[in-house]
Gaussian input, Z-matrix of N, CA and C with variables (Angstrom, degrees):
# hf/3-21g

backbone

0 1
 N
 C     1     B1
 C     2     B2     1     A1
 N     3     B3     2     A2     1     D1
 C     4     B4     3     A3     2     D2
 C     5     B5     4     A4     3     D3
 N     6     B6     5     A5     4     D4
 C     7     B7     6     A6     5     D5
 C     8     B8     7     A7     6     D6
 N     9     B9     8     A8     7     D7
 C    10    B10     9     A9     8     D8
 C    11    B11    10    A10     9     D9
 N    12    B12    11    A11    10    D10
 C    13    B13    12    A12    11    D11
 C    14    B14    13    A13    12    D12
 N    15    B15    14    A14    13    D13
 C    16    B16    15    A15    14    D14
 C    17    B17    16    A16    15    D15
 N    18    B18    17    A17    16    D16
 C    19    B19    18    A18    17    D17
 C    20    B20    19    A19    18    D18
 N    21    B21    20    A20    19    D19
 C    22    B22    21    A21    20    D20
 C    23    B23    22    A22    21    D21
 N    24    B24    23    A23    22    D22
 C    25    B25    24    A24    23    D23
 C    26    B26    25    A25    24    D24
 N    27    B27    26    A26    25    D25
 C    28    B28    27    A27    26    D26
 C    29    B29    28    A28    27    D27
 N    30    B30    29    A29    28    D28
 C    31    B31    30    A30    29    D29
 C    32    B32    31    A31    30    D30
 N    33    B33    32    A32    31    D31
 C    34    B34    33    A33    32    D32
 C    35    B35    34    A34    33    D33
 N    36    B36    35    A35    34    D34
 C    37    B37    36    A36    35    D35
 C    38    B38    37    A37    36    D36
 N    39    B39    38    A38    37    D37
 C    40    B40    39    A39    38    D38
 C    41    B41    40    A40    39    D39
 N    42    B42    41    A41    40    D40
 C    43    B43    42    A42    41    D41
 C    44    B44    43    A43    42    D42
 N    45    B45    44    A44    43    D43
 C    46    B46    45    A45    44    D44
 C    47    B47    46    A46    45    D45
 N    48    B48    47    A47    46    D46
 C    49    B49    48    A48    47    D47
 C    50    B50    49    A49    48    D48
 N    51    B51    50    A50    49    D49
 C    52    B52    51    A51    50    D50
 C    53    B53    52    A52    51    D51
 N    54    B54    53    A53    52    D52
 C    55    B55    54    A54    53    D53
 C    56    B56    55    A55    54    D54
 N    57    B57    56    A56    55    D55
 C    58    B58    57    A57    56    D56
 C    59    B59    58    A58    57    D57
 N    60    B60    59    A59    58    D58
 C    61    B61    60    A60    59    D59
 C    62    B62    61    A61    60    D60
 N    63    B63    62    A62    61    D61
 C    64    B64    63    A63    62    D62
 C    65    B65    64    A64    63    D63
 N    66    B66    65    A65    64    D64
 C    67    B67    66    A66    65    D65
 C    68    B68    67    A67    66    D66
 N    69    B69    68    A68    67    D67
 C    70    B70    69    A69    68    D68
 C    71    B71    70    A70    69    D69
 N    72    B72    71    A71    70    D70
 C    73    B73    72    A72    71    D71
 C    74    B74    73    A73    72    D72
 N    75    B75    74    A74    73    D73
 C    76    B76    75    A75    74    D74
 C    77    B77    76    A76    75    D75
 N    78    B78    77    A77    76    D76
 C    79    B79    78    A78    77    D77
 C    80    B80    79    A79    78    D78
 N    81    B81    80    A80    79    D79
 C    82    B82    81    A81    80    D80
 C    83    B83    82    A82    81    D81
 N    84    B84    83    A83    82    D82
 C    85    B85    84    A84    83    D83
 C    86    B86    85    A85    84    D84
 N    87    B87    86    A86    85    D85
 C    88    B88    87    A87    86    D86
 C    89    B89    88    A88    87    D87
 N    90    B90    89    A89    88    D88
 C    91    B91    90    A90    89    D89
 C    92    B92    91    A91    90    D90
 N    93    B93    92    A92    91    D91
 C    94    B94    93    A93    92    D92
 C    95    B95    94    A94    93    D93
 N    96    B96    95    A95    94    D94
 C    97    B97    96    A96    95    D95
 C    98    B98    97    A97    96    D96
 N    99    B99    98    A98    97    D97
 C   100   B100    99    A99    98    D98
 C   101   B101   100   A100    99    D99
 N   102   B102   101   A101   100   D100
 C   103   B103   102   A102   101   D101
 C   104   B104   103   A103   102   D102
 N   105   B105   104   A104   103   D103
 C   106   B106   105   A105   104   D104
 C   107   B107   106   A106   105   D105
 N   108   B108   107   A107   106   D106
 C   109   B109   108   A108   107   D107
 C   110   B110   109   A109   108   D108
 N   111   B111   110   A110   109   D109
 C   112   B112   111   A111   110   D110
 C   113   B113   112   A112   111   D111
 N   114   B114   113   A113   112   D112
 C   115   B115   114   A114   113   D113
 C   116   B116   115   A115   114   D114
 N   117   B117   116   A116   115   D115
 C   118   B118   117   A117   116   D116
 C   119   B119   118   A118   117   D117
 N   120   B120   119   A119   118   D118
 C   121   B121   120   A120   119   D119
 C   122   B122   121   A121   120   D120
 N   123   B123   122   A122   121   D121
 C   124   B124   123   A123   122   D122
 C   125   B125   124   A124   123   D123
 N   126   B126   125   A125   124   D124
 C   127   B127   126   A126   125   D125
 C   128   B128   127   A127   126   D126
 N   129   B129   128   A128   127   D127
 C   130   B130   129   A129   128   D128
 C   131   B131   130   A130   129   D129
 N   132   B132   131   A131   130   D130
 C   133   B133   132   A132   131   D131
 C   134   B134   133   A133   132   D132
 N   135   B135   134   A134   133   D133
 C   136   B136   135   A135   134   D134
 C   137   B137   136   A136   135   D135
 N   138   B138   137   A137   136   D136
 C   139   B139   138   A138   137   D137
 C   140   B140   139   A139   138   D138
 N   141   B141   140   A140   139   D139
 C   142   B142   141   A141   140   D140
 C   143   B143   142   A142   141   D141
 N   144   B144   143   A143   142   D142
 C   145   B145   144   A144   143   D143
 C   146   B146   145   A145   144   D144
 N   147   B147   146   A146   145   D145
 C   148   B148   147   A147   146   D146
 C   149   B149   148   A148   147   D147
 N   150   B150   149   A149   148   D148
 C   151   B151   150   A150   149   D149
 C   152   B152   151   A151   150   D150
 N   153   B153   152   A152   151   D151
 C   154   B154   153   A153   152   D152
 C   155   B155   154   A154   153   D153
 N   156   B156   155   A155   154   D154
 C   157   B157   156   A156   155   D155
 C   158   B158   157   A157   156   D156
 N   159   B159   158   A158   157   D157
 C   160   B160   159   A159   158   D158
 C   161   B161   160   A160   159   D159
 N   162   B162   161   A161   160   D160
 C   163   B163   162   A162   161   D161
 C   164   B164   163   A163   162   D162
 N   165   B165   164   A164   163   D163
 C   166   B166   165   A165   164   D164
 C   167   B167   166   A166   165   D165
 N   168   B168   167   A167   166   D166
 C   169   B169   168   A168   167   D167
 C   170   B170   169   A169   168   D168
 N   171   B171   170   A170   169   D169
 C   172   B172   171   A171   170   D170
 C   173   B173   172   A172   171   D171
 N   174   B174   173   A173   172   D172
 C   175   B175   174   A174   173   D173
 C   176   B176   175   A175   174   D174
 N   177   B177   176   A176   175   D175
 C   178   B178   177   A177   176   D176
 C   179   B179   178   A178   177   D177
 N   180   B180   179   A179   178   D178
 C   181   B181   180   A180   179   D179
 C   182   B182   181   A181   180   D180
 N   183   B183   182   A182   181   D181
 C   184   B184   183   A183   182   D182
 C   185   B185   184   A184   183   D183
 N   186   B186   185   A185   184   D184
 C   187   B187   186   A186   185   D185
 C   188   B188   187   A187   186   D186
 N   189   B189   188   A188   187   D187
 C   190   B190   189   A189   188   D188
 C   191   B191   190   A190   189   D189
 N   192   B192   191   A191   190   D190
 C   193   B193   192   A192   191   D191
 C   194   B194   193   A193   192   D192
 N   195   B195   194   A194   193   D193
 C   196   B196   195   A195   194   D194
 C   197   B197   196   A196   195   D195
 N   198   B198   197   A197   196   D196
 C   199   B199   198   A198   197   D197
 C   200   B200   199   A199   198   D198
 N   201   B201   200   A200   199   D199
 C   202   B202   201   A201   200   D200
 C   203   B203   202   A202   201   D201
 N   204   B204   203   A203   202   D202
 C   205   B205   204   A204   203   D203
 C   206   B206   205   A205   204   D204

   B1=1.4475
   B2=1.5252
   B3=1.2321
   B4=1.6428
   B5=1.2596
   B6=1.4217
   B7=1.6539
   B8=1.2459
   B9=1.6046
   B10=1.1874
   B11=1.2803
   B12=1.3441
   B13=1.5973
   B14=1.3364
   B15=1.4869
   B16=1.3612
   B17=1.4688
   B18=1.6201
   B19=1.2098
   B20=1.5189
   B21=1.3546
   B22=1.1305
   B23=1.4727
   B24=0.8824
   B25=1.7163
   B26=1.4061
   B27=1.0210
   B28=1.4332
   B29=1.6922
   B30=1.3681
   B31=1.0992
   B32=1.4488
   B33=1.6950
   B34=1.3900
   B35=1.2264
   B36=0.9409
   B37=1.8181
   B38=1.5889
   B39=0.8420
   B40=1.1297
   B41=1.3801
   B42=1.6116
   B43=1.2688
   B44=1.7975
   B45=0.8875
   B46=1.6372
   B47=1.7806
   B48=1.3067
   B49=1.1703
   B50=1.5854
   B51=1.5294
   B52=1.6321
   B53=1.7262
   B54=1.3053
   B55=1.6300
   B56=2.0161
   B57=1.3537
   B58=1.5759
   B59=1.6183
   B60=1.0047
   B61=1.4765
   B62=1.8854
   B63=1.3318
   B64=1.6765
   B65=1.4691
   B66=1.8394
   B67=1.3633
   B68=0.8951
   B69=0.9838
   B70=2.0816
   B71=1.1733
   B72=1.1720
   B73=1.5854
   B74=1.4146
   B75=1.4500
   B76=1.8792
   B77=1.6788
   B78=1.3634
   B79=1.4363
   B80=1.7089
   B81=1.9832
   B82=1.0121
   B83=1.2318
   B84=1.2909
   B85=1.5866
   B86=1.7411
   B87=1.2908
   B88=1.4549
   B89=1.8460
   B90=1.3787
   B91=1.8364
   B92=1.9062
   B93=0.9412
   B94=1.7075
   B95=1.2580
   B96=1.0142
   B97=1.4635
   B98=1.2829
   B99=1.1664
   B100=1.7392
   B101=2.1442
   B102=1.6208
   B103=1.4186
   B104=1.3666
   B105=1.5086
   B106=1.7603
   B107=1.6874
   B108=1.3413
   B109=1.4777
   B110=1.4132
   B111=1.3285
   B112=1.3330
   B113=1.5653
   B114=1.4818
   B115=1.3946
   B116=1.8347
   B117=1.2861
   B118=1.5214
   B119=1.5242
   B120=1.2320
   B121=1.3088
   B122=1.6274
   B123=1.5200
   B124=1.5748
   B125=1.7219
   B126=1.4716
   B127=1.8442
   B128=1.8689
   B129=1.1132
   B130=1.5492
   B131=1.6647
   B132=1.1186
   B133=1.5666
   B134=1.2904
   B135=1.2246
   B136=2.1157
   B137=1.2862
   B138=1.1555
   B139=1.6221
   B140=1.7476
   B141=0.9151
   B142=1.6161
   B143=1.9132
   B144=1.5475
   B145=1.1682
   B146=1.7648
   B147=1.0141
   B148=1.5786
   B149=1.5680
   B150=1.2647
   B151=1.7131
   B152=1.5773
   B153=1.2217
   B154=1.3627
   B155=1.5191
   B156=1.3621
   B157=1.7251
   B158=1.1942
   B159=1.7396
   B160=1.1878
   B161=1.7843
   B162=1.5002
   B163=1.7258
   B164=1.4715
   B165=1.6033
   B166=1.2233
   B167=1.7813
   B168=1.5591
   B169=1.4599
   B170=1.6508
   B171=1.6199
   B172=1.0913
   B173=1.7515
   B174=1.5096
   B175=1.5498
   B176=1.8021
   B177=1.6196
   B178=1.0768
   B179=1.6475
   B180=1.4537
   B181=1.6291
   B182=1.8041
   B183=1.5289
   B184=2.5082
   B185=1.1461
   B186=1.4897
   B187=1.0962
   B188=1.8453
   B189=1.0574
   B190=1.7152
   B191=1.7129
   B192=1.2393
   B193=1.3158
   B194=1.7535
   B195=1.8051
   B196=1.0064
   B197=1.6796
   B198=1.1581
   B199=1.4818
   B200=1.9781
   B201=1.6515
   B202=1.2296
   B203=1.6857
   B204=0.9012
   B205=1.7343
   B206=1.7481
   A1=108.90
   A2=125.01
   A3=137.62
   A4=108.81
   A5=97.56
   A6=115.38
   A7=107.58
   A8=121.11
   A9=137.17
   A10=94.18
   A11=113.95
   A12=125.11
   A13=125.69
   A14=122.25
   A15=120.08
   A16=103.57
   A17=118.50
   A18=133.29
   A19=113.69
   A20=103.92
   A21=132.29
   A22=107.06
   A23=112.55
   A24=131.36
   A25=118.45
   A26=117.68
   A27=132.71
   A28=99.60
   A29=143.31
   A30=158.80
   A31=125.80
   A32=100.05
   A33=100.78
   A34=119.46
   A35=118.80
   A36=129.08
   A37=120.82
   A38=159.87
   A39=143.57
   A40=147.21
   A41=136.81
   A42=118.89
   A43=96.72
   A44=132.79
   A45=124.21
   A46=88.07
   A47=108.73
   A48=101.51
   A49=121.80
   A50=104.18
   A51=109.41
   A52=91.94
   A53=114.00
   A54=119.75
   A55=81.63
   A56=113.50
   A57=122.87
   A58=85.49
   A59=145.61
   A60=129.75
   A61=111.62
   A62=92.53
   A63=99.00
   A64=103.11
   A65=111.96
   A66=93.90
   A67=112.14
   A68=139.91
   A69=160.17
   A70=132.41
   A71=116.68
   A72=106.56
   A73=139.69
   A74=107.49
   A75=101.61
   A76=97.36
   A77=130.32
   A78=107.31
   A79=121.18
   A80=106.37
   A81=117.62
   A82=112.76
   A83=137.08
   A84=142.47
   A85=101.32
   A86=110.12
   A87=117.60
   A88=126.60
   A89=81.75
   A90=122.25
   A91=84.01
   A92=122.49
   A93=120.00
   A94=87.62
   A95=129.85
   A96=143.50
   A97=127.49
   A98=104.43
   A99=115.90
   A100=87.49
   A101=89.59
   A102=78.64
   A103=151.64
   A104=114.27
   A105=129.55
   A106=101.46
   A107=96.10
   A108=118.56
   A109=112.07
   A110=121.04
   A111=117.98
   A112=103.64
   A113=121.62
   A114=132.42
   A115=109.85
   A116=126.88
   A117=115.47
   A118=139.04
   A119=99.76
   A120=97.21
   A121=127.06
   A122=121.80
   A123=140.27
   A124=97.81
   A125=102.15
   A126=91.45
   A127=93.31
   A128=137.17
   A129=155.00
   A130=81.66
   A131=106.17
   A132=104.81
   A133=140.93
   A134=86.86
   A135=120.28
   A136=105.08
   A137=111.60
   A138=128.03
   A139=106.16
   A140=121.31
   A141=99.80
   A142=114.78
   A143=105.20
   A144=99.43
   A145=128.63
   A146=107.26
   A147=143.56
   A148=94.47
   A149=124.52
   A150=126.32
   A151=87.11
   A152=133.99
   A153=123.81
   A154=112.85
   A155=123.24
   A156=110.58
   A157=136.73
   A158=127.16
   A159=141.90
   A160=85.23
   A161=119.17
   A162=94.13
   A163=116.20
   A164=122.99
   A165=110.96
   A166=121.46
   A167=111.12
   A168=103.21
   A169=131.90
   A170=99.93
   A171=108.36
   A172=119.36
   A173=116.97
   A174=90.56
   A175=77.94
   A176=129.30
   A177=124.66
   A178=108.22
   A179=109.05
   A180=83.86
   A181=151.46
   A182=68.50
   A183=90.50
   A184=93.67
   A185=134.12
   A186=147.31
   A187=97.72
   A188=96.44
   A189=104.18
   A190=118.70
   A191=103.55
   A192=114.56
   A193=101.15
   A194=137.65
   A195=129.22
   A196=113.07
   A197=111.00
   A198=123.09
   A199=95.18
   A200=105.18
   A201=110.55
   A202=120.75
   A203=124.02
   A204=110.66
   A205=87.99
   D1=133.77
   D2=163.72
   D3=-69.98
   D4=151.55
   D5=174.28
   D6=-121.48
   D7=65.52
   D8=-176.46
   D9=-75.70
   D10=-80.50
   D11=175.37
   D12=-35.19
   D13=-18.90
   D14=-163.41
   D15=-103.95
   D16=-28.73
   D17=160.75
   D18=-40.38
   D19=-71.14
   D20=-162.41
   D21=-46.65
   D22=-81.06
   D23=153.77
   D24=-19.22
   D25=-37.15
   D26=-179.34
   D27=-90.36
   D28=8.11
   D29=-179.14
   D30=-128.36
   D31=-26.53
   D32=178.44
   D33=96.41
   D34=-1.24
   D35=-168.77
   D36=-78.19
   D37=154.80
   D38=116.27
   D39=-75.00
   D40=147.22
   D41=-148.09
   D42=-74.15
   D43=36.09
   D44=-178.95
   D45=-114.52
   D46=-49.21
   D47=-168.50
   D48=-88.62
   D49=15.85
   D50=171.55
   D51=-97.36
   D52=-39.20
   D53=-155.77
   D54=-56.95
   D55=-61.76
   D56=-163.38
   D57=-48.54
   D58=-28.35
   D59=-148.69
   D60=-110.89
   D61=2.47
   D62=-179.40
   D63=-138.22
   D64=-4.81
   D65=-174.49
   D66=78.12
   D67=58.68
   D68=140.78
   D69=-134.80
   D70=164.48
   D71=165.33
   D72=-90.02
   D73=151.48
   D74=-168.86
   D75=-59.82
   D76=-17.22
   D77=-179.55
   D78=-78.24
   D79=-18.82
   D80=168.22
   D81=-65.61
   D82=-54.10
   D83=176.85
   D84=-41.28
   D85=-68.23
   D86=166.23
   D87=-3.44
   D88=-79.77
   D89=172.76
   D90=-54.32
   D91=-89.22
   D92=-157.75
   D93=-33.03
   D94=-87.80
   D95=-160.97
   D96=-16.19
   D97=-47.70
   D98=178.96
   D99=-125.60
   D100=67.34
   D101=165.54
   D102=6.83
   D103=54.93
   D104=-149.68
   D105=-117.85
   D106=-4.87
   D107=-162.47
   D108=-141.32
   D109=141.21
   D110=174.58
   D111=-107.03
   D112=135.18
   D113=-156.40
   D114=-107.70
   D115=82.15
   D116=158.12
   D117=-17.24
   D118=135.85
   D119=-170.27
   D120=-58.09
   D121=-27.03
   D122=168.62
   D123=-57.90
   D124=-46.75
   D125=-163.25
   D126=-74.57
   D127=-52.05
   D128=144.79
   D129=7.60
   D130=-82.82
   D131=-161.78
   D132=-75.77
   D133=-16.18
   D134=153.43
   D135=-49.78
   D136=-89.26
   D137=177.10
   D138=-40.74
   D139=-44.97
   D140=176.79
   D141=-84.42
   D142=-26.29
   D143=167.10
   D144=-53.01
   D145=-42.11
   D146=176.69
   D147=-60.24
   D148=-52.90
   D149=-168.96
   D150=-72.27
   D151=-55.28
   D152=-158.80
   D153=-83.05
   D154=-30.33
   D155=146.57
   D156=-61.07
   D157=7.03
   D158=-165.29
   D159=-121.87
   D160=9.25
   D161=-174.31
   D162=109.70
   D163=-51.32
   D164=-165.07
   D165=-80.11
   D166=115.84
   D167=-176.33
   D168=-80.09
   D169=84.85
   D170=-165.50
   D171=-125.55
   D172=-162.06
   D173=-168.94
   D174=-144.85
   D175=-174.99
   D176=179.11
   D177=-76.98
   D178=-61.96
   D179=163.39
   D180=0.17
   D181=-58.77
   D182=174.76
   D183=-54.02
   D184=-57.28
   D185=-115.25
   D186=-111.97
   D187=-54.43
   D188=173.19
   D189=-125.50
   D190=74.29
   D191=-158.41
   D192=-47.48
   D193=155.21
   D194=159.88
   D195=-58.90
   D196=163.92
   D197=-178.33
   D198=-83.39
   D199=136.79
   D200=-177.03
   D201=-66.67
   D202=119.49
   D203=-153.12
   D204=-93.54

């Protein structure tokens, strides 16, 4: 599971204004969020790029943790 939302939130953002900031839509942000959607790796790296010019010192991992093997 991603911590799109938990990021986000922790930034202040809203999902309209992450969608405007990677070039998607707030219903796509939506869908990631509560996993309704499966998320590419380019948009993956958008969204954390975007978290770490907003301040947060993080890496994609934080952000999309690996699946626990």
């Amino acid at each position: 599971m991603d911590k799109i939302k938990e990021f986000r939130e922790q930034l202040g953002i809203t999902q309209e204004e992450l969608a405007k900031a990677i070039n998607t839509s707030q219903g796509a942000i939506s869908y990631y969020e509560n996993s309704r959607r499966n998320i590419d790796l380019k948009t993956c790296r958008n969204i954390t790029g975007f978290f770490i010019i907003l301040g947060l010192n993080i890496s994609l991992d934080d952000v999309f943790p690996p699946d626990a093997v």
